[in-house]
C-alpha positions as CSV (number, residue, x, y, z in Angstrom):
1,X,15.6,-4.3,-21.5
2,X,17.5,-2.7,-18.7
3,X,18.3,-0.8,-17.4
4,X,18.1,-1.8,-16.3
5,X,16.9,-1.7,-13.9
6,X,17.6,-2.7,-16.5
7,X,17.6,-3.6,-13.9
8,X,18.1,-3.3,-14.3
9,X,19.1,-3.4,-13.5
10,X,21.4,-4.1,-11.4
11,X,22.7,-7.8,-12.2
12,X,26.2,-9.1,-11.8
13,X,28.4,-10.6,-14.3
14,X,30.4,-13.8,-13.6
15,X,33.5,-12.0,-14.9
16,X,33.1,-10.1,-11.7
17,X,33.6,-12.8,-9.2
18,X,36.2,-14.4,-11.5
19,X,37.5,-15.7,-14.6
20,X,39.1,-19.0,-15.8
21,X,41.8,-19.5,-18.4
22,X,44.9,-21.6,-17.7
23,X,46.4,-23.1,-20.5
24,X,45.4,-21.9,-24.0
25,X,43.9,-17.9,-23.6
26,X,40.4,-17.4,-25.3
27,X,40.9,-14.8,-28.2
28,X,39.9,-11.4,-27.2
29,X,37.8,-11.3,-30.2
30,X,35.1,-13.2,-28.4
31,X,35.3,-11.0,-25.7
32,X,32.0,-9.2,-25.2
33,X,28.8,-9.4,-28.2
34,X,28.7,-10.9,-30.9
35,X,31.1,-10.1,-34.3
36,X,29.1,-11.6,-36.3
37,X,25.4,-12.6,-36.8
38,X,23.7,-15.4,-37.5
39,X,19.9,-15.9,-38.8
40,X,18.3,-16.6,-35.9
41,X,19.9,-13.7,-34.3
42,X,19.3,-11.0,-37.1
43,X,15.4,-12.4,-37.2
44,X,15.7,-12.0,-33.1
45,X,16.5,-8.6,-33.3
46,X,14.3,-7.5,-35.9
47,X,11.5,-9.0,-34.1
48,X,12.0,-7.4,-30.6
49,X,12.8,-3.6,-32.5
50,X,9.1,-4.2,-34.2
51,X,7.6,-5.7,-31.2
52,X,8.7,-4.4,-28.3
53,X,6.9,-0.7,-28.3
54,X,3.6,-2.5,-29.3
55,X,4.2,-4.6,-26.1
56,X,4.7,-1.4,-24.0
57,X,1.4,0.1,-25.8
58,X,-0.5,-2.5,-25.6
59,X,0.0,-3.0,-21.6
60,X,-0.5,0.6,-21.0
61,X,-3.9,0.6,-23.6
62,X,-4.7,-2.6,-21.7
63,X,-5.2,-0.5,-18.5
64,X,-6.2,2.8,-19.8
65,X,-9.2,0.9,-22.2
66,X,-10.2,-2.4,-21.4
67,X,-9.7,-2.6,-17.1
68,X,-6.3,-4.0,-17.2
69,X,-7.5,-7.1,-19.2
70,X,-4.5,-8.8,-21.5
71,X,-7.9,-10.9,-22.9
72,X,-10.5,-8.5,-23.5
73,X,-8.9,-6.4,-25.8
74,X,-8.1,-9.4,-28.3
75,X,-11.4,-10.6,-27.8
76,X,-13.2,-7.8,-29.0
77,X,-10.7,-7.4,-32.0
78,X,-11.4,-11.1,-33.1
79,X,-15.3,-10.6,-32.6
80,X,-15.2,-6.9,-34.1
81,X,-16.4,-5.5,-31.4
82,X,-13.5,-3.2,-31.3
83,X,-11.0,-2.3,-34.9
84,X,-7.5,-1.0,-34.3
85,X,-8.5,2.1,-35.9
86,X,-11.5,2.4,-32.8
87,X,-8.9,1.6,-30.3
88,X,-6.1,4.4,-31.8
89,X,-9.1,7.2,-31.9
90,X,-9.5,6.9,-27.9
91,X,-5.2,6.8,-27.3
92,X,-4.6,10.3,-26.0
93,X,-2.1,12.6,-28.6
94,X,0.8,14.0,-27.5
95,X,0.7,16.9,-25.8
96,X,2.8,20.2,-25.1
97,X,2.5,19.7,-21.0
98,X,3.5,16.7,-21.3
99,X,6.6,17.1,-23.4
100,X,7.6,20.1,-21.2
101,X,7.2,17.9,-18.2
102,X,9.3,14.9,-19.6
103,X,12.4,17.2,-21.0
104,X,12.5,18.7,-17.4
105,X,12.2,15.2,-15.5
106,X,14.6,13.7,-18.4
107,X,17.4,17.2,-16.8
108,X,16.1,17.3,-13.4
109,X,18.0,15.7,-10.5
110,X,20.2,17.8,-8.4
111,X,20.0,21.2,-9.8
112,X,16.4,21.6,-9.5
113,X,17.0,22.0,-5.7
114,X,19.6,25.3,-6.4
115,X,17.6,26.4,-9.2
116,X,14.1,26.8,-7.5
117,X,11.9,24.1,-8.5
118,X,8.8,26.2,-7.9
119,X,9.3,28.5,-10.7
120,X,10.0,25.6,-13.3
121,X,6.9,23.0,-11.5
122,X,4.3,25.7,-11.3
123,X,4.8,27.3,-15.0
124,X,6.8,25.5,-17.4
125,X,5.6,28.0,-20.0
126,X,8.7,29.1,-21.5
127,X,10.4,26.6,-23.6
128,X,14.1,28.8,-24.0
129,X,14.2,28.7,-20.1
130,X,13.2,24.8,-19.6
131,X,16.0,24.3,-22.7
132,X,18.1,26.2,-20.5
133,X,17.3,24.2,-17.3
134,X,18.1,20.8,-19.1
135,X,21.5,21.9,-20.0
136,X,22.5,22.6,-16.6
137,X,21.1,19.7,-15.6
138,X,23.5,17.7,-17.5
139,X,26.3,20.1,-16.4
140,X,25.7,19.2,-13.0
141,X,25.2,16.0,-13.8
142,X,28.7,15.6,-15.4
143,X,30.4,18.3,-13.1
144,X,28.5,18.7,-9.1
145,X,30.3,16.1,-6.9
146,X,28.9,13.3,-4.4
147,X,29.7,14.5,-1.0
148,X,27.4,12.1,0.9
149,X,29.9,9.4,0.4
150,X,32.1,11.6,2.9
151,X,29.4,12.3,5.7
152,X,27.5,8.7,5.2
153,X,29.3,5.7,6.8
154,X,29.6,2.9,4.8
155,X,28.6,4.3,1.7
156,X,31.0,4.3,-1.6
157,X,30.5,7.2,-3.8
158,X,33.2,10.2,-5.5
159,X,35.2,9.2,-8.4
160,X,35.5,5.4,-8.7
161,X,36.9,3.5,-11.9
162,X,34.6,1.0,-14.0
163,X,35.9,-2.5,-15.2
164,X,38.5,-3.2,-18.1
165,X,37.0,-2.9,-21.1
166,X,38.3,-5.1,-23.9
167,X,40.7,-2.8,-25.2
168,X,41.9,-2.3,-22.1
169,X,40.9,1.2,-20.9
170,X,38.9,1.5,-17.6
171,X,37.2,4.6,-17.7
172,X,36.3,6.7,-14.2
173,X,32.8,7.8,-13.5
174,X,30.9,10.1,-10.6
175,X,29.0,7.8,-8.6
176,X,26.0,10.4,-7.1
177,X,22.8,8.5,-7.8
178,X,21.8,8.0,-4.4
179,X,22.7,12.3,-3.7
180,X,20.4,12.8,-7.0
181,X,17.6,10.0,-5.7
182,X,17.3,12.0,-2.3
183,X,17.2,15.3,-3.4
184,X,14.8,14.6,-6.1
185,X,12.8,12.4,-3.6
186,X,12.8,15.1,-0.8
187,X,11.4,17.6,-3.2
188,X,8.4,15.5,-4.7
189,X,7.6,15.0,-0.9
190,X,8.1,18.5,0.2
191,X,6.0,19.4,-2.6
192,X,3.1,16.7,-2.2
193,X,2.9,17.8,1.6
194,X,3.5,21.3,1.9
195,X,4.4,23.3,-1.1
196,X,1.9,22.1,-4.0
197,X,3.3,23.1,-7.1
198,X,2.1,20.6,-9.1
199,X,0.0,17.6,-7.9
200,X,1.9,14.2,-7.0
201,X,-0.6,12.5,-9.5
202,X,1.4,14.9,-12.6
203,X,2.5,11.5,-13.8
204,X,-0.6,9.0,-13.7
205,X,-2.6,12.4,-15.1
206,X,-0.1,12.3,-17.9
207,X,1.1,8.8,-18.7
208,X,0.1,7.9,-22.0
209,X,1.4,11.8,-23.5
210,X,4.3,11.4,-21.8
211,X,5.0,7.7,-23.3
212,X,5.2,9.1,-26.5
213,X,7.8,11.5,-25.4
214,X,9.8,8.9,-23.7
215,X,9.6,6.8,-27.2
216,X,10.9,10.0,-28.5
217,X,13.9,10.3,-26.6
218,X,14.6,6.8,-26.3
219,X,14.9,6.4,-30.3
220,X,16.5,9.7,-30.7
221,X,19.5,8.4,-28.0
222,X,19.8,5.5,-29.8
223,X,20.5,6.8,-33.2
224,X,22.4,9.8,-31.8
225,X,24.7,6.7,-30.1
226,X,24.6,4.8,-33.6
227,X,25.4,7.6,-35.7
228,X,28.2,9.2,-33.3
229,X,29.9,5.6,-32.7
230,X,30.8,6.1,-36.9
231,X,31.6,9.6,-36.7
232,X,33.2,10.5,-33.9
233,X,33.7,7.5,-31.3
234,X,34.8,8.2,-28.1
235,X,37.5,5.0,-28.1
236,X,37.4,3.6,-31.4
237,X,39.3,0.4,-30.4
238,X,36.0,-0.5,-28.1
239,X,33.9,-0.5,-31.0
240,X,32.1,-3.5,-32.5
241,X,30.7,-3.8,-36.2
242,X,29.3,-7.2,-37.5
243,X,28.4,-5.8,-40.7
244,X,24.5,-5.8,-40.1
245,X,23.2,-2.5,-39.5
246,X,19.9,-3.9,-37.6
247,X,22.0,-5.9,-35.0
248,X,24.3,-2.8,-34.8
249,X,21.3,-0.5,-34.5
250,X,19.6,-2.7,-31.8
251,X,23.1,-3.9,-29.7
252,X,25.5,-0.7,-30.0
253,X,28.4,-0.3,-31.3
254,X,30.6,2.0,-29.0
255,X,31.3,0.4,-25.6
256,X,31.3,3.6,-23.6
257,X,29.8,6.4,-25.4
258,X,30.3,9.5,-23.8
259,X,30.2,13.3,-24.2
260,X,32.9,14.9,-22.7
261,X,35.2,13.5,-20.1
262,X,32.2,12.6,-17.3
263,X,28.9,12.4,-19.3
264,X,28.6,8.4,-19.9
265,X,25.7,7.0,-22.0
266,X,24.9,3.7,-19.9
267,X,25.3,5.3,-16.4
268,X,22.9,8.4,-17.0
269,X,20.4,6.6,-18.9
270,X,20.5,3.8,-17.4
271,X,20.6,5.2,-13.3
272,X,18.6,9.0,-14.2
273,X,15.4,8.7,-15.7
274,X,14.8,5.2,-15.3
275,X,15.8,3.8,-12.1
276,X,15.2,7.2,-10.3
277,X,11.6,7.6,-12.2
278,X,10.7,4.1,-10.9
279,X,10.1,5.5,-7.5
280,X,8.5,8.6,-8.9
281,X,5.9,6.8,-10.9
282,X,5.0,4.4,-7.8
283,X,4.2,7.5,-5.5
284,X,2.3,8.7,-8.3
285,X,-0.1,5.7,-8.7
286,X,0.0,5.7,-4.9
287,X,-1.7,9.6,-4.7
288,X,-3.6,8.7,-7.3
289,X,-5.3,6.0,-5.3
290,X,-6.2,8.1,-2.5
291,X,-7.4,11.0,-5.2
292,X,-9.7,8.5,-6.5
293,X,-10.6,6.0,-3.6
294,X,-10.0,8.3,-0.2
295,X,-7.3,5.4,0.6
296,X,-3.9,3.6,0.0
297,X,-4.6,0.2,0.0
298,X,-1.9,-2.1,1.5
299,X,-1.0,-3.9,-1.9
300,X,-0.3,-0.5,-3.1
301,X,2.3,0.3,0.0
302,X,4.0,-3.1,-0.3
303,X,4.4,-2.7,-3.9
304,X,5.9,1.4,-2.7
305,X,8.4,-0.8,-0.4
306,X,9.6,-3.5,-1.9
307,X,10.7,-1.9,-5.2
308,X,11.8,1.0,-3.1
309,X,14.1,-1.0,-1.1
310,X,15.3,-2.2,-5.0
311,X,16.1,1.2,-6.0
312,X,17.8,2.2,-3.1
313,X,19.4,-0.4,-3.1
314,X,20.7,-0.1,-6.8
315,X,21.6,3.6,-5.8
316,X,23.6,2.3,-2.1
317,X,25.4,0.2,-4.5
318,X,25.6,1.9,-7.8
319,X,29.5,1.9,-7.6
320,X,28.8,-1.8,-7.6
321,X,27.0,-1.6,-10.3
322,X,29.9,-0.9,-12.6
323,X,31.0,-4.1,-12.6
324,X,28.2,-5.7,-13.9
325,X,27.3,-7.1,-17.3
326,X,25.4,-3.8,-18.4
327,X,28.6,-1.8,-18.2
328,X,31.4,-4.5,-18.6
329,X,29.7,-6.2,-21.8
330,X,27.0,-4.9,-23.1
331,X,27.4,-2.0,-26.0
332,X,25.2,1.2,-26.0
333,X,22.2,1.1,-28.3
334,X,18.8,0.7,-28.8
335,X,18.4,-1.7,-26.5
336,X,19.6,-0.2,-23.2
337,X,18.7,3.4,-24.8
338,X,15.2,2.9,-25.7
339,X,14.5,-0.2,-23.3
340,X,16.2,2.5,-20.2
341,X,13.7,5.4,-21.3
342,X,10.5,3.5,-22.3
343,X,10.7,-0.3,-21.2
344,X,11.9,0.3,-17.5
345,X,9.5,3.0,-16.6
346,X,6.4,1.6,-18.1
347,X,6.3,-2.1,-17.6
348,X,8.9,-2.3,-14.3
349,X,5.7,-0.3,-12.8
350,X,2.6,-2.4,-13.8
351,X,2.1,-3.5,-10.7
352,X,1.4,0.1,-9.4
353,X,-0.6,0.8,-12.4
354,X,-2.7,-2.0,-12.2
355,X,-3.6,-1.0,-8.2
356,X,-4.5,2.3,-9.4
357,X,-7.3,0.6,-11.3
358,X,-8.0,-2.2,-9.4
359,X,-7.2,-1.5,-5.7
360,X,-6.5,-4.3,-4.1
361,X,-6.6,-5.3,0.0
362,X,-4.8,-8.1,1.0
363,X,-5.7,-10.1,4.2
364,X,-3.1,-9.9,7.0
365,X,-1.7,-13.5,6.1
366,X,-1.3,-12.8,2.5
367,X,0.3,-9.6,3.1
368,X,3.0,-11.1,5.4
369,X,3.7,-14.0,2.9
370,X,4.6,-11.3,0.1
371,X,6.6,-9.2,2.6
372,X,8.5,-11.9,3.8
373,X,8.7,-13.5,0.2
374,X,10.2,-10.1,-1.2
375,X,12.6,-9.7,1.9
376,X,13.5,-12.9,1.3
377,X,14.4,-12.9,-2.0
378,X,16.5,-9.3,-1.3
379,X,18.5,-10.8,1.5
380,X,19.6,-13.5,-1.0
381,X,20.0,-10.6,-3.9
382,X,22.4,-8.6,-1.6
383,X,23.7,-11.2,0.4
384,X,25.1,-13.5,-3.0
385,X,26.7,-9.8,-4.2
386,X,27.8,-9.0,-0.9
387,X,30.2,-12.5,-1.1
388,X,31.2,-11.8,-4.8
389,X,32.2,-7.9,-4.2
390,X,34.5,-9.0,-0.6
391,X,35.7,-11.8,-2.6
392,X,36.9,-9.6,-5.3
393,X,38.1,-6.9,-3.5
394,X,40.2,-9.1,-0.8
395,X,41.4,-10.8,-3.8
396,X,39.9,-14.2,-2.7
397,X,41.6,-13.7,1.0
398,X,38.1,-13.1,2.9
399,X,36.1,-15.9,4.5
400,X,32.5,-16.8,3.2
401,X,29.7,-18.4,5.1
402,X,32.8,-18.5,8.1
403,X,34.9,-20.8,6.1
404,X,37.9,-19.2,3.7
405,X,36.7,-18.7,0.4
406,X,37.3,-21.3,-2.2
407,X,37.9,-20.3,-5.8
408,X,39.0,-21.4,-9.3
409,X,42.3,-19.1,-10.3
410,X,42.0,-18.0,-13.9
411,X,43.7,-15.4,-16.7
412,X,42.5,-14.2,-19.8
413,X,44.0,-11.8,-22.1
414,X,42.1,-8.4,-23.5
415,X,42.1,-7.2,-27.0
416,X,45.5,-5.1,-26.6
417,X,47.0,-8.7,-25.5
418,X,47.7,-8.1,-22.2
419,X,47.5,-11.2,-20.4
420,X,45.0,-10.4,-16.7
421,X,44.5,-13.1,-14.0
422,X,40.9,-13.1,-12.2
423,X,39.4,-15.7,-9.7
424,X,36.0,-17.4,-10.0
425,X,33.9,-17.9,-6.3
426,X,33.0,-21.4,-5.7
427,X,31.6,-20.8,-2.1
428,X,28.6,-19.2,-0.1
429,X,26.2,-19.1,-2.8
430,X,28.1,-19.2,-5.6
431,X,28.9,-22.7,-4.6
432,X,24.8,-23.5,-4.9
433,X,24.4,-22.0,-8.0
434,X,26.6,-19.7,-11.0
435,X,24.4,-17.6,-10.5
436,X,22.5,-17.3,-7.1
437,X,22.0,-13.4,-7.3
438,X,19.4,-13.8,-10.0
439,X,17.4,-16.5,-8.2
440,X,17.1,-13.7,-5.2
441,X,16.1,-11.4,-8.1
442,X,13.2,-13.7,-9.5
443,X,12.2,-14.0,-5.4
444,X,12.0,-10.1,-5.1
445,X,9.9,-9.9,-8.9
446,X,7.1,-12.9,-7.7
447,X,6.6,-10.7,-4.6
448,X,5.9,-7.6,-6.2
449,X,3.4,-9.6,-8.7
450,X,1.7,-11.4,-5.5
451,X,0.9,-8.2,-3.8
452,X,-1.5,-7.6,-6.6
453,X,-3.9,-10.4,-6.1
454,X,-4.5,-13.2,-8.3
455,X,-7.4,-10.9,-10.5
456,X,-5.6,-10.6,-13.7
457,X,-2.6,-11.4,-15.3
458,X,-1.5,-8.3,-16.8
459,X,0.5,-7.7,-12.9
460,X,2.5,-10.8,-13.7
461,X,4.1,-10.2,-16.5
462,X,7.1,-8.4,-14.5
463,X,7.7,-12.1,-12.9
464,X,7.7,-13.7,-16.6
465,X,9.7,-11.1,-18.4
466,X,12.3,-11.1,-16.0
467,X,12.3,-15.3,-15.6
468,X,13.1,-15.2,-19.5
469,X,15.3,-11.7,-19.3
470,X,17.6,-13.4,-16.5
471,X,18.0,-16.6,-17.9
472,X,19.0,-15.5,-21.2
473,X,21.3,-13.7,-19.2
474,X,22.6,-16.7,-17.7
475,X,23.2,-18.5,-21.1
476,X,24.7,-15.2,-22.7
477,X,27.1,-14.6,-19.9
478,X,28.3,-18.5,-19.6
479,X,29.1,-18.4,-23.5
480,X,30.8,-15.4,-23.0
481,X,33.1,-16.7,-19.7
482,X,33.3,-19.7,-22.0
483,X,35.0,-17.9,-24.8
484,X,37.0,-15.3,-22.8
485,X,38.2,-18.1,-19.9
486,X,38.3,-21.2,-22.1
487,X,39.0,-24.2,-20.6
488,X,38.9,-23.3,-17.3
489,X,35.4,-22.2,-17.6
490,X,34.9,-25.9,-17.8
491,X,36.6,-26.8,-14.1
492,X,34.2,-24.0,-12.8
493,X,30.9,-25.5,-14.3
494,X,32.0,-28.8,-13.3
495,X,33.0,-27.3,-9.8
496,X,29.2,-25.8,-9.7
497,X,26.7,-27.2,-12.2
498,X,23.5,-25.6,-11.9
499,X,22.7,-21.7,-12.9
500,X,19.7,-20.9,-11.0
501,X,18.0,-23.5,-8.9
502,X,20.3,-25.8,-7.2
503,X,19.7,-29.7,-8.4
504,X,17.3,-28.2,-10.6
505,X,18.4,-25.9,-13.3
């Protein structure tokens, strides 16, 4: 799921550094997902919609039950020690807080800050005012400019434009993520230090409630997305239909849904409550270490850093993120509506989670290695989409690694036939690997894992999920390049041969 991210999200495309076809053009029907669906698919899809919120339960019951143990509680099932039905009766109900506190983290960003967040943090008691809150959130959202991208050097924010789409539209968006991240940020800090509203544990003290409203939301964006991309699409001719209502359900069907000229599906969900709540979560577990132990132990702060650095990162960058495959390719559905509002928040954090149960202090040697492993694999993250954005914006006229950049010249037609030329990188590291930017990725995700210890497992599956999330990616996006660039995909693969790990995969 992305976000992500997913994430989230958060990766690149290879569209984005370049694109192949000379000679024969790919047909723009195999431009983007699937049109149709095969077995293996449709049982793929099924099996991740009926899976995937037991995954997210079972982690979270994992921790809140059995210790953080993945064994324990499958153990006790198989020797009847504990029944499903024991395990349900201890999972705390939803509750009225907590779906008051999730609709106004769900609206709050900016507006909270002009509002007066004291009145809405301390009380929350009156539902007609919260409703009210959450729809100027989205107004402000959709309408309250960035200015910081006019006082902070460096920094690209305002009005930009998105990619082509496959009908040929590019749609505008406001970048303000990083405006929303520090205001939000600055008040849960101000509030934690001086003004005590409500206490920076809300969410820990909350969690499993407040899952259940995130599942909530999460489906009910999904459907709204499914149902409104029949009804009343906002560019029919970016629409996809394979026929299968489950694969339609689970992958979109509109490319950009949106609501109104500003309020876009993928960007909000994707950049609001998941990749801003990631932060919020970690600073959570962090008070709730020091509530419970009189301390913060130093896995705890390097797991507050390093995915910090991630986020602001994604937010420094997020007119970047535009152009990569969550808004270029991928439709709006389930899977980037439920995975942004549920996945991403509650398994993206385990690490902090698991701290909170199992504090964890690292000796000065380990504690280095992780730092320096999660630097590490940043620097190559932002370094490898550093080359591909100055190579695409210089239009291949920029020099890489101080040599000029070398590249494969390409064109491909979209699905109004125009015909577009593009460029594929073949230098810096994208002349290691197709797709170098991951394998910084997967470097950042082991460090975050490592800062917990080597106690349990449950902390690792971040590492594993992503290892199988990006190289699906990988094989996903080649076929894709492959269909859209044809047979100068070919010359590029031949130019670089390995995805990940150069002379090894």
């Amino acid at each position: 799921m992305n976000s992500n991210k997913e994430v989230t999200r958060r990766r690149v495309q290879n569209g984005a550094h370049g694109g192949s076809v000379s000679g024969k053009t790919a047909e723009p029907a195999q431009w983007g997902r699937a049109w149709e669906v095969d077995w293996f698919s449709l049982l793929s899809v099924l099996a991740l919609l009926c899976t995937a919120p037991f995954i997210v339960f079972f982690f979270v019951m994992a921790c809140d039950q059995f210790q953080c143990s993945v064994t324990r509680p499958v153990l006790e099932l198989y020797g009847g020690q504990s029944t499903l039905l024991s395990i349900w009766s201890r999972v705390p109900p939803p509750t009225w807080a907590a779906a008051k506190i999730y609709a106004s983290w769900v609206v709050f960003q900016v507006g909270s800050v002009f509002l007066g967040g004291r009145h809405f943090f301390c009380s929350c008691r009156n539902w007609t005012n919260t409703f009210c809150f959450a729809v100027f959130q989205v107004v402000l959202y959709m309408c309250v400019p960035d200015i910081l991208h006019k006082v902070v050097p460096g920094y690209v924010g305002g009005v930009q434009e998105g990619a082509r789409t496959p009908a040929g539209l590019v749609s505008k968006y406001e970048i303000n993520g990083l405006q929303c991240w520090l205001l939000t940020h600055a008040l849960w800090l101000a509030n934690a230090r001086y003004f005590l509203w409500f206490s920076p544990t809300i969410i820990f003290d909350h969690w499993i409630p407040l899952m259940w409203c995130a599942n909530a939301l999460g489906y009910a964006v999904a459907t709204f997305a499914f149902v409104k991309a029949y009804w009343f699409p906002t560019n029919p001719q970016d629409r996809k239909f394979t026929g299968n209502v489950f694969y339609n359900y689970m992958m979109g069907i509109e490319f950009n849904p949106r609501v109104g000229q500003w309020f876009d599906f993928k960007l909000f969900f994707n950049g609001r409550p998941g990749i801003v709540a990631w932060t919020l979560i970690n600073l959570s577990y962090a008070a709730k270490q020091r509530e419970l132990y009189g301390y913060v132990s130093n896995s705890m702060v390097l797991v507050n850093v390093l995915q910090g650095i991630y986020v602001l990162d994604f937010f420094w960058n997020e007119t970047w993120y535009l152009k990569t495959i969550d808004i270029c390719h991928d439709h709006f559905g389930w899977y980037l509506g439920w995975g942004d509002c549920v996945w991403l928040p509650y398994l993206y954090t385990l690490q902090g989670l698991y701290l909170v149960y199992h504090p964890v202090h690292l000796s000065a040697v380990h504690a280095a290695a992780v730092l320096l492993l999660g630097l590490a694999g940043y620097y190559v993250f932002r370094a490898s989409n550093h080359q591909k954005d100055m190579f695409r914006r210089s239009q291949g006229a920029c020099r890489v690694w101080g040599r000029p950049a070398s590249y494969i010249e390409c064109r491909y037609r979209s699905a109004d036939g125009g015909e577009h030329r593009s460029k594929l990188l073949t230098s810096g590291f994208w002349g290691l690997a197709r797709h170098f930017n991951y394998t910084g990725d997967l470097m950042g995700s082991l460090a975050y894992c490592a800062a917990c210890g080597f106690g349990h497992a449950l902390p690792y599956f971040y590492v594993v999920y992503m290892s199988v999330l990006l190289v699906h990616r990988c094989l996903r996006d080649e076929h894709r390049c492959g269909s859209k660039y044809g047979a100068d995909w070919k010359r590029y693969t031949d130019a670089v041969p390995h995805r990940l790990l150069p002379g090894v995969f």
